[in-house]
C-alpha positions in Angstrom: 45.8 29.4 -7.3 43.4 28.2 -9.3 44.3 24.7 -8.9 44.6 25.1 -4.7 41.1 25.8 -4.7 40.2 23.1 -7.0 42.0 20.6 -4.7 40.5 22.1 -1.8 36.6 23.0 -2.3 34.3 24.7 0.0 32.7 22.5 2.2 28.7 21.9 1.3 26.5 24.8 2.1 24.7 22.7 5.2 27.3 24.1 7.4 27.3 27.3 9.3 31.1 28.4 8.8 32.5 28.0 5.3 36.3 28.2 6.6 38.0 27.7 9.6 41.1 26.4 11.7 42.3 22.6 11.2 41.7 20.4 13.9 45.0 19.6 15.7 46.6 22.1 14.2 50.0 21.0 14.7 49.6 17.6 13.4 46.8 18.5 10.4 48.1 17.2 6.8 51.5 16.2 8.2 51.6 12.6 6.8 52.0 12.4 3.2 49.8 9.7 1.6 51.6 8.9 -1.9 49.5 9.5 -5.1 50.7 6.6 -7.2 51.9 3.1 -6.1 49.9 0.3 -4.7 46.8 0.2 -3.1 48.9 -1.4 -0.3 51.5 1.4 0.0 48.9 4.0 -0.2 46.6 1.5 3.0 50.1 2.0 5.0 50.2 5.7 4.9 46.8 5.7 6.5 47.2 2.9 8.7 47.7 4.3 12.5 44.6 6.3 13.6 42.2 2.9 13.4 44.6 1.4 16.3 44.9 5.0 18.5 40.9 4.5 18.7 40.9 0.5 19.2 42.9 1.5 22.6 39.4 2.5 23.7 37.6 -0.6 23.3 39.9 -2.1 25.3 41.1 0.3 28.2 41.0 -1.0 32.1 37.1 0.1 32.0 36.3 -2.5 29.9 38.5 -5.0 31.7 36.0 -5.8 35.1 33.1 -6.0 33.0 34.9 -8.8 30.9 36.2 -10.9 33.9 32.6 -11.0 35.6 30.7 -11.5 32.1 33.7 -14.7 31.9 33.9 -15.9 36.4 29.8 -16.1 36.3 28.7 -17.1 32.8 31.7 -18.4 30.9 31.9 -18.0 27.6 27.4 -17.4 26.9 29.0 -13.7 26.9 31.2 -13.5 24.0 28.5 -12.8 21.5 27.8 -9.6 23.5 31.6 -8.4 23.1 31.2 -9.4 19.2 28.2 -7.0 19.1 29.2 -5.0 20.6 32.9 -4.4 18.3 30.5 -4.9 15.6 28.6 -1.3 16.5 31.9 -0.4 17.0 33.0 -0.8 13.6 30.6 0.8 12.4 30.3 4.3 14.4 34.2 4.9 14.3 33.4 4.5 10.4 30.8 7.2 10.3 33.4 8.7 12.6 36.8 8.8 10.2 34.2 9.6 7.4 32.6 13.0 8.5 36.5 13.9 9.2 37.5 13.4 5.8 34.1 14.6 3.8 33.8 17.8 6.2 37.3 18.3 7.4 35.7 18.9 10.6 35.7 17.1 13.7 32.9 16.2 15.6 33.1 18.9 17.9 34.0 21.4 15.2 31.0 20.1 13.6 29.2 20.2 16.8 30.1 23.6 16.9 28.8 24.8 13.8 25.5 23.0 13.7 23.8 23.5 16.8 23.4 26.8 18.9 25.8 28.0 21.4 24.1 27.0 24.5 23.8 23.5 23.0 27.0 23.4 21.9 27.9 24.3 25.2 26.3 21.6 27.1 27.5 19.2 24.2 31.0 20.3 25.2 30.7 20.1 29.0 29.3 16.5 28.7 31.9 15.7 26.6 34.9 17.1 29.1 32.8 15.2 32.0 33.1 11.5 29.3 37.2 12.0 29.1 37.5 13.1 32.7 36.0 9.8 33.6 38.0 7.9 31.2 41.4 9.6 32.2 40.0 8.7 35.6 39.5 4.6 34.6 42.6 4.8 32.9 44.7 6.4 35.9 42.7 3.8 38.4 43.8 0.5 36.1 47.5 1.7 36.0 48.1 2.5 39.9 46.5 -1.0 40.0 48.6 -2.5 37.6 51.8 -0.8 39.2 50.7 -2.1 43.0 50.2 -5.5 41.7 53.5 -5.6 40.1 55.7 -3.8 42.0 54.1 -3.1 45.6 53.5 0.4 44.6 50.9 1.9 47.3 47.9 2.9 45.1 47.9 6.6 45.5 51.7 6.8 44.7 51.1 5.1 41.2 48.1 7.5 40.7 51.0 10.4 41.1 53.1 8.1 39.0 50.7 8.6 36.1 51.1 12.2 36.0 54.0 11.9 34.4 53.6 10.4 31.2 52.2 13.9 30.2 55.6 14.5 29.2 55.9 11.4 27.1 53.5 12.7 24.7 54.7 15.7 24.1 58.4 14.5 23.4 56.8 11.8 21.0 54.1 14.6 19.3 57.2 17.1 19.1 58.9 14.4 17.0 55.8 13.9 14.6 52.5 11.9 14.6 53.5 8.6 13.5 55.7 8.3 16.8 52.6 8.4 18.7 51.0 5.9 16.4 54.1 3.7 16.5 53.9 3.3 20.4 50.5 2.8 20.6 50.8 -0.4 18.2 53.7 -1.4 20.4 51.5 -1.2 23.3 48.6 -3.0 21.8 51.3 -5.5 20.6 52.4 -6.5 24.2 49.0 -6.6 25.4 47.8 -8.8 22.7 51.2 -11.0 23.3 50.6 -11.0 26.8 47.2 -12.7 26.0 48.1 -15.2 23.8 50.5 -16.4 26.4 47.8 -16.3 28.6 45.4 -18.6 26.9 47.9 -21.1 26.3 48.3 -21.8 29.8 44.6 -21.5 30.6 43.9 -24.0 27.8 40.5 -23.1 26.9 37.2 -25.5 25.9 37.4 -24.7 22.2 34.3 -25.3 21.1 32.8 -23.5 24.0 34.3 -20.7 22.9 33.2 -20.9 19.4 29.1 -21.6 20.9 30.0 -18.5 23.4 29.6 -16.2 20.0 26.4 -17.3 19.0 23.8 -15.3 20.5 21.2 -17.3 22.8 18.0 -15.9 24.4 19.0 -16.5 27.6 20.9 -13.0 26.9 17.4 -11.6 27.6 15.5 -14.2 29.9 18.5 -14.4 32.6 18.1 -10.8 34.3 21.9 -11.2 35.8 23.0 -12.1 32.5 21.7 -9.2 30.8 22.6 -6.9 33.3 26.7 -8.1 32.7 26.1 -7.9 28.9 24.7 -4.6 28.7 27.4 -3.0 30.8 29.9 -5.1 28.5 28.1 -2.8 25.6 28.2 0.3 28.2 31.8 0.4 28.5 32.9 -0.7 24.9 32.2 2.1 22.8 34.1 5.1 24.2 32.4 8.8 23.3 36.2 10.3 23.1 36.9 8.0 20.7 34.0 9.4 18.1 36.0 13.0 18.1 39.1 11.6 17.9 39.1 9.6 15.1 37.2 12.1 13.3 40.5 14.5 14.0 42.9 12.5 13.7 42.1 10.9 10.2 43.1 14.2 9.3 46.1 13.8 10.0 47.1 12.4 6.4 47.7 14.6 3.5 45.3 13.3 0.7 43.9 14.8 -2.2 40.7 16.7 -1.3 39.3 16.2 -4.5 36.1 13.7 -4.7 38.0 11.1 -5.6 40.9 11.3 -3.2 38.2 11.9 -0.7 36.4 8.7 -2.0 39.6 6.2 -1.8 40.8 8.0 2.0 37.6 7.0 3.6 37.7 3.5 1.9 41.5 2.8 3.3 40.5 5.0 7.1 37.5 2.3 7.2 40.1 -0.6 6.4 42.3 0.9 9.2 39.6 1.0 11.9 37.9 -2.4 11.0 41.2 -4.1 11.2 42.7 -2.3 14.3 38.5 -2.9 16.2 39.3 -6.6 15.8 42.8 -7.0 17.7 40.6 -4.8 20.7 37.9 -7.9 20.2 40.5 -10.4 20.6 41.8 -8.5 23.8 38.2 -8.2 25.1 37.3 -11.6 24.2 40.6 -12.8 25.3 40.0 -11.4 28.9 36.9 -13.2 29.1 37.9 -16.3 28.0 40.4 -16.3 30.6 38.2 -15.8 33.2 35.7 -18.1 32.0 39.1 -21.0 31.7 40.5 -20.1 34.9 37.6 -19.1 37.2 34.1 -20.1 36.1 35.8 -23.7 35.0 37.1 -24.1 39.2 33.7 -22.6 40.3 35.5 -19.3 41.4 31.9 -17.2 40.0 32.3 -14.2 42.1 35.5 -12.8 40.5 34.5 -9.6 39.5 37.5 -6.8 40.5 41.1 -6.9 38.5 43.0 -7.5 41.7 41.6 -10.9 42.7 42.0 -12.1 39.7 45.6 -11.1 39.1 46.2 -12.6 42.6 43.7 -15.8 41.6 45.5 -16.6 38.3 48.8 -18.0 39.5 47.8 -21.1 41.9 44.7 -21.5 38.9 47.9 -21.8 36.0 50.0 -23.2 38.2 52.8 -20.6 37.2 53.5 -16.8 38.2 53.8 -15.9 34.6 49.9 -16.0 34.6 49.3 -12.9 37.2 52.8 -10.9 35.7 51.1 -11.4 32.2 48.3 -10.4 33.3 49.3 -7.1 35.2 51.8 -6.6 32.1 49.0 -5.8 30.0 46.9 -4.4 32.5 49.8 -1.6 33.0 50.1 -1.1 28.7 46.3 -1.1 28.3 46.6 1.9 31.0 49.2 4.0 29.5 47.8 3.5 25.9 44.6 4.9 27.1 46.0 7.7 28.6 48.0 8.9 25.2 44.7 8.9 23.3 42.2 10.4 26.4 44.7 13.3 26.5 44.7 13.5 22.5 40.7 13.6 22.7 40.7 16.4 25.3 43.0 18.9 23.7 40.5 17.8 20.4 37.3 18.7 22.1 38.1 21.7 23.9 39.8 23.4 20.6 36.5 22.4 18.6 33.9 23.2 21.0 35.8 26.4 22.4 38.2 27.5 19.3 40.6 28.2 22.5 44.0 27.1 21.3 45.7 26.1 25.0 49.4 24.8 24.6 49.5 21.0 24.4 51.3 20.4 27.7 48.8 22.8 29.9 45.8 21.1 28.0 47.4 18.0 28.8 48.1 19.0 32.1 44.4 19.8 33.1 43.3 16.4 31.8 45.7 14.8 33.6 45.0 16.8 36.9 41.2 16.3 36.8 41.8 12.3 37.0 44.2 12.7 39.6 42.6 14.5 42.2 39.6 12.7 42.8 41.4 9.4 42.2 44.0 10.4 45.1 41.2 11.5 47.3 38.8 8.2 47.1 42.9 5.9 47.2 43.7 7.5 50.2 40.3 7.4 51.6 39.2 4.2 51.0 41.8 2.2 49.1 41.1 -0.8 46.6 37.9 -1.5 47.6 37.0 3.1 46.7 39.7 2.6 43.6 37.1 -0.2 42.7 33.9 1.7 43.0 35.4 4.7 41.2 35.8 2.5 38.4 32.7 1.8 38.4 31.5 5.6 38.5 33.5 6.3 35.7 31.8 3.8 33.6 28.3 5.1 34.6 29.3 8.6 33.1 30.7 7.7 30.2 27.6 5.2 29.5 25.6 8.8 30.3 27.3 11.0 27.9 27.8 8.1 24.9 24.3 8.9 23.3 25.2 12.8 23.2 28.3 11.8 20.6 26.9 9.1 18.9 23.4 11.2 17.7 25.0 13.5 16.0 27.5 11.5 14.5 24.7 9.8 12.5 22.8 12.8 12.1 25.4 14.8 10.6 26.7 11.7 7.8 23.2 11.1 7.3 22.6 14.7 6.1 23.1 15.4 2.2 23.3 19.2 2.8 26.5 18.7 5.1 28.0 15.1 3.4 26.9 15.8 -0.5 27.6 12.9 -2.7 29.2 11.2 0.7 25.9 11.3 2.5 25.0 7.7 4.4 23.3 5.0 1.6 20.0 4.4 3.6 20.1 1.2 4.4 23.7 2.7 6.5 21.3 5.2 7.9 18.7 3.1 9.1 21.3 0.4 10.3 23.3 3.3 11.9 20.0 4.9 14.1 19.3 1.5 14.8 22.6 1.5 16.9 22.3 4.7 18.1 18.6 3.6 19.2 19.7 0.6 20.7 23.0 1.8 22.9 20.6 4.7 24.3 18.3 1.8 25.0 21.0 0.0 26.8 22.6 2.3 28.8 19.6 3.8 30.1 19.3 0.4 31.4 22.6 0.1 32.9 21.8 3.6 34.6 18.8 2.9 36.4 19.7 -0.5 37.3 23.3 1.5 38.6 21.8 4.2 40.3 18.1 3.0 41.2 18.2 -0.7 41.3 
C-alpha cells in the first residue's frame, strides 16, 4: 500500500480536485512501457500517440491552403509551413507534458481550474472546433471517393458514416491497433507523395530558397493572406486535448523520475511524427508549385482541379490516382483521431461517460448533416465553401486551447518541479501571442474583407 501511493503521488495542490477518473478510461495505463532495457526499447513503447496527433497537421483542411500557397507563389511559401510545424512542435510538447505531470487532460484540467460557466463555454467552443474538423474531414473523403470512383458527393458523405464501426472493432482489440493503422495511413500518404514528386520533378534549389523566410511574407498582402491561413489551418485545437490523453495511454512509473524520462521519449515521439506531417504539407505544395505555378496554372486553389489538372501536367494518370489515394487516407485518418478527441473532451469537460459508439455516433452525425445539406444543395462548388467555414471555426476556437495549455505548464503550483524553464514560457506565449495575432487576421479578412 504504501509503495502504491509512493508510485502514484497526489497531484500538486494548484489543482482543484485532488483525485479523479482517468481520461479514456478504457484505454488509460494499458501499454506497458518496460523498466529496464534500452533507451530504444523503452522510445518504442511510447512511440504511437506523436503520429495519431501529426494526422492533424495534415488533414484535407490543410490541403487547399497548400495547393494555392504552391499554384500562385511557388515554393516563397514553404518557410510558412516550416513555422508553422515548428509552433507545432512545440504546443503538442507542452501538450503530452501536462498529460504526464498532471495526469489530466486538458479538458480535465480545464475543468478543474476555471469556474463552471467558463468551463462551459471552453467546452462548447471546443465541440464547435471537432465538429468543424469532422466536417473538413468528411468533405475531403466524399471528394476523394467522387474523384476516384464516380461516387456522387453526398453518397460518399453517407459512406463516411460508417467507419464509426472501424474504430470500435480496432479500440475493442486494444490501443496500439488504432495506432498501428494510423502509421499505415500516414505511410501511404507519404508514399503516395514521394511518387508524386518524382514525376513532378521539382527545381531543387527552389525548394531549398522556398524555406528561408523573405519579407515579401509581409510586404505582398496576397501572400500573407495565403501564409497566415497556411498557419490557421495547421495547428488543430483537438489535437492539444488529445495528445494530452492519449499519452496516458502508457503505463510508466509515476514517480519523478519515470515522469522525467516519459515526457523526454512523448516529446521524441511527437517531434518525429510533426515532421513526416511537414513533408506531407510541404510535399503538397511543392507539387503544386512543380506542376501548376511552373505551367502558369496560378488560380488552382480547390482539391478537385487539381486532381483533374495533374494528369495531362505529369503526363500519366498515376499523378491524379496518387493524388486522390492520399487524399482519401488523409480523410479517414482524420476521422479516427477527430472521433478520439470528442469522446476526450466531452468526458473531461462534462465527467459524462457516454458509450464509445454513441459518442462516436454524435460526432459523426453532426458532420454529416450539414455536409449532406450544403452537397445536395449546392454541390462541389458549397462542399468547397464548407471547407472553407470549417477552417474559419477552428482558426476561432484555436486561441481558447492553446492559452491555457501554456498557462497551465507554465504554473509551478499545478507542474511542481515540471513547471516550463522561462525561456520555454516566454517562447511558448510568444506563440500563443502570435497565432491569436494571426488568426484574428485570417477572420476579419474571411468575414469582413
Amino acid at each position: 500500500m504504501n509503495e502504491q501511493a509512493k508510485e502514484q503521488p497526489l497531484p500538486p495542490s494548484g489543482w482543484r480536485e485532488a483525485r479523479q477518473s482517468p481520461s479514456l478510461p478504457e484505454a488509460h495505463r494499458s501499454l506497458k512501457v518496460p523498466a529496464h532495457g534500452s533507451w530504444l526499447k523503452k522510445f518504442l513503447a511510447f512511440a504511437g500517440p506523436g503520429y495519431m496527433v501529426a494526422v492533424g497537421y495534415m488533414d484535407p483542411g490543410n490541403w487547399a491552403t497548400d495547393i494555392a500557397g504552391g499554384s500562385l507563389f511557388g515554393y516563397s511559401l514553404l518557410s510558412v509551413i516550416l513555422l508553422s510545424n515548428l509552433m507545432a512542435i512545440l504546443l503538442q510538447a507542452l501538450s503530452g507534458k501536462l498529460g504526464i505531470v498532471t495526469g489530466r487532460d486538458l479538458a480535465q484540467a480545464c475543468r478543474d481550474h476555471y469556474s463552471k460557466p467558463v468551463a462551459m463555454v471552453l467546452w462548447f467552443l471546443c465541440e464547435l472546433a471537432i465538429a468543424a474538423c469532422d466536417l473538413a474531414e468528411v468533405i475531403g473523403a466524399a471528394i476523394a471517393l467522387n474523384l476516384l470512383f464516380g461516387i456522387p458527393l453526398v453518397y460518399g458523405v453517407l459512406i463516411t458514416a460508417f467507419d464509426v464501426l472501424l474504430v470500435l472493432l480496432l479500440q475493442n482489440k486494444g490501443f496500439r491497433y488504432i495506432e498501428a493503422l494510423v502509421i499505415v495511413l500516414i505511410a501511404t500518404i507519404g508514399g503516395c507523395f514521394v511518387t508524386e514528386i518524382w514525376l513532378s520533378k521539382p527545381d531543387m534549389g527552389g525548394i531549398l530558397h522556398g524555406f528561408v523566410p523573405r519579407t515579401e511574407l509581409v510586404t505582398n498582402p496576397a501572400m500573407l493572406y495565403i501564409a497566415i491561413g497556411i498557419l490557421g489551418a495547421t495547428v488543430m485545437p483537438h489535437n492539444l486535448y488529445l495528445h494530452s490523453s492519449i499519452v496516458q495511454t502508457r503505463d510508466y512509473a509515476r514517480t519523478a523520475e519515470g515522469k522525467r524520462q516519459a515526457i523526454r521519449y512523448a516529446t521524441w515521439d511527437s517531434t518525429i511524427a510533426l515532421f513526416f506531417a511537414l513533408f506531407i504539407n510541404a510535399s503538397i505544395l511543392i507539387l503544386a508549385a512543380a506542376t501548376f505555378h511552373r505551367a502558369g496554372l496560378t488560380e488552382i486553389a480547390e482539391i478537385g482541379e487539381a486532381y483533374h489538372m495533374l494528369t495531362p501536367l505529369l503526363g500519366t494518370t498515376i499523378g491524379s490516382i496518387l493524388f486522390g489515394v492520399a487524399l482519401l487516407a488523409s480523410g479517414q485518418n482524420s476521422t479516427l483521431t477527430g472521433t478520439l478527441a470528442g469522446q476526450i473532451v466531452m468526458e473531461g469537460f462534462l465527467q459524462i461517460r457516454l458509450s464509445p459508439w454513441l459518442r462516436r455516433l454524435i460526432t459523426r452525425v453532426i458532420a454529416i448533416i450539414p455536409a449532406v445539406i450544403v452537397t445536395a444543395l449546392y454541390g462541389e462548388s458549397g462542399t468547397a465553401r464548407l471547407l472553407i467555414l470549417s477552417q474559419v471555426i477552428l482558426s476561432l476556437q484555436l486561441s481558447f486551447a492553446v492559452v491555457p495549455l501554456v498557462q497551465f505548464t507554465g504554473d509551478p503550483r499545478k507542474m511542481g518541479e515540471f513547471v516550463n524553464a522561462r525561456w520555454v514560457k516566454l517562447l511558448a506565449w510568444g506563440v500563443a501571442a502570435l497565432i491569436i495575432g494571426l488568426n484574428a487576421y485570417l477572420l476579419y479578412r474571411t468575414l469582413l474583407g
